[in-house]
C-alpha positions as CSV (number, residue, x, y, z in Angstrom):
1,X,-25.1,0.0,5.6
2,X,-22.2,2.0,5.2
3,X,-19.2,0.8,3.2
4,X,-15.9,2.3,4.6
5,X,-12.1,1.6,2.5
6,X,-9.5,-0.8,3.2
7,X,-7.8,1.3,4.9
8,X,-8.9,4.7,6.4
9,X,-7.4,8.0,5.9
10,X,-8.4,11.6,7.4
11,X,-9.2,12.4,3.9
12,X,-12.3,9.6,4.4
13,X,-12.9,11.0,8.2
14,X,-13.3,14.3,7.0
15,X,-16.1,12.8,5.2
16,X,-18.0,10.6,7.5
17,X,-20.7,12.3,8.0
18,X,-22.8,10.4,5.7
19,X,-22.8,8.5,8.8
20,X,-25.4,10.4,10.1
21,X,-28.0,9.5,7.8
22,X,-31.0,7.5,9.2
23,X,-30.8,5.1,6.9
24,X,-27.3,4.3,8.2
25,X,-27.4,2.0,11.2
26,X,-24.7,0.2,11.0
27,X,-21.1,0.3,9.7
28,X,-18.8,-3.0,9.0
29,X,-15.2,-3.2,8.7
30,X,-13.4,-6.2,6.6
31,X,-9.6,-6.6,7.3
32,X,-6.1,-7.1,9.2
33,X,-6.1,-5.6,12.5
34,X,-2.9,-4.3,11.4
35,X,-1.5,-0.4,12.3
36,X,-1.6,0.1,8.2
37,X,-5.5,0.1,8.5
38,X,-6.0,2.5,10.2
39,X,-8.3,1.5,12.9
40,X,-7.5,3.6,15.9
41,X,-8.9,7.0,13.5
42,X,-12.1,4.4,12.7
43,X,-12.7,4.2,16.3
44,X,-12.4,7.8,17.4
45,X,-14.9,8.6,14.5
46,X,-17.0,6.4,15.2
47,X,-16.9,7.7,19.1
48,X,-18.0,11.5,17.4
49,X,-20.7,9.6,15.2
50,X,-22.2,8.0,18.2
51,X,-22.7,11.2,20.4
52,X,-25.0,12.0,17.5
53,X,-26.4,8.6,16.3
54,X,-26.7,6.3,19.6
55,X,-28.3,3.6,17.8
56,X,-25.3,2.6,15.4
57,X,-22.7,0.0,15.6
58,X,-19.6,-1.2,13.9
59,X,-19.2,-4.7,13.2
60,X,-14.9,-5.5,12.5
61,X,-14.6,-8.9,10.8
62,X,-11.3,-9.9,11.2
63,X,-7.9,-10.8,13.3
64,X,-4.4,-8.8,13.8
65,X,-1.6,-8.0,16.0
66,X,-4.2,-4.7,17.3
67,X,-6.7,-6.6,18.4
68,X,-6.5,-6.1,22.3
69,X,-4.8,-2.6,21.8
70,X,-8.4,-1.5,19.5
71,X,-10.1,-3.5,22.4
72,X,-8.6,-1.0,25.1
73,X,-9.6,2.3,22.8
74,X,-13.1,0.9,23.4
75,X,-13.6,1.8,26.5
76,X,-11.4,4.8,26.2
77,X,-13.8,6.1,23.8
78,X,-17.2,4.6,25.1
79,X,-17.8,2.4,22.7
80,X,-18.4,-1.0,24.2
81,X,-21.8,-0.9,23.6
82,X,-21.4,-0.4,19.6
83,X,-18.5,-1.5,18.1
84,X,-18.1,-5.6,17.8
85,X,-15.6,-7.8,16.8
86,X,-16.5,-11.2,14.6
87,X,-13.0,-11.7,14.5
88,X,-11.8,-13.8,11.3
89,X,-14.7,-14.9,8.5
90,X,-14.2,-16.7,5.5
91,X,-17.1,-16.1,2.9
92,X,-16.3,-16.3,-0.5
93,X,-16.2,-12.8,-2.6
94,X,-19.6,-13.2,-4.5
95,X,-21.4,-13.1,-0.9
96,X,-20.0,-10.7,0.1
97,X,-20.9,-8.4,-2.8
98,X,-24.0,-9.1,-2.2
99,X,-24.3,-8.0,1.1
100,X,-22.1,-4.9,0.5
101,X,-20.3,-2.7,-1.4
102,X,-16.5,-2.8,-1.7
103,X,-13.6,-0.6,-1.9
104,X,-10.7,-3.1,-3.4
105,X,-10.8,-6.7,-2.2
């Protein structure tokens, strides 16, 4: 699993290419679908990472004023097939540090 910040910057783009690792199969994003997050540059990267890792997905747990615009960039970018949307999940903080690593929640 891959851990990606709050928000995402080009700074962190520049540098996803951890993402290529097989160990890495999967990448989840918690948070607002809000235009400070950043998710339209998540997307895009994760349309390069997929032309050279078919077999991973993005999982985006949570709900914003975005949602149908990110839902149009998936099929802009191909990515139907690997990026889901849980929408809005409540689990308390120590699960979810025990399922993954965090940036600043």
């Amino acid at each position: 699993m891959f851990c990606c910040p709050q928000s995402i910057s080009t700074k962190f783009i520049d540098n996803y290419k951890e993402c290529y690792s097989e160990k890495i199969s999967k990448i989840i994003a918690v948070g607002r679908l809000h235009e400070q997050k950043n998710y339209p540059l998540l997307l895009k990267a994760m349309a390069d990472i997929t032309k050279i890792k078919p077999d991973i997905t993005l999982d985006i747990l949570g709900e914003g004023n975005q949602k149908k615009y990110l839902e149009s960039l998936l099929y802009e970018y191909g990515l139907v097939n690997h990026v889901f949307y849980a929408g809005e999940v409540r689990i308390s903080r120590n699960s979810y540090k025990q399922q993954m690593c965090f940036d600043d929640i």
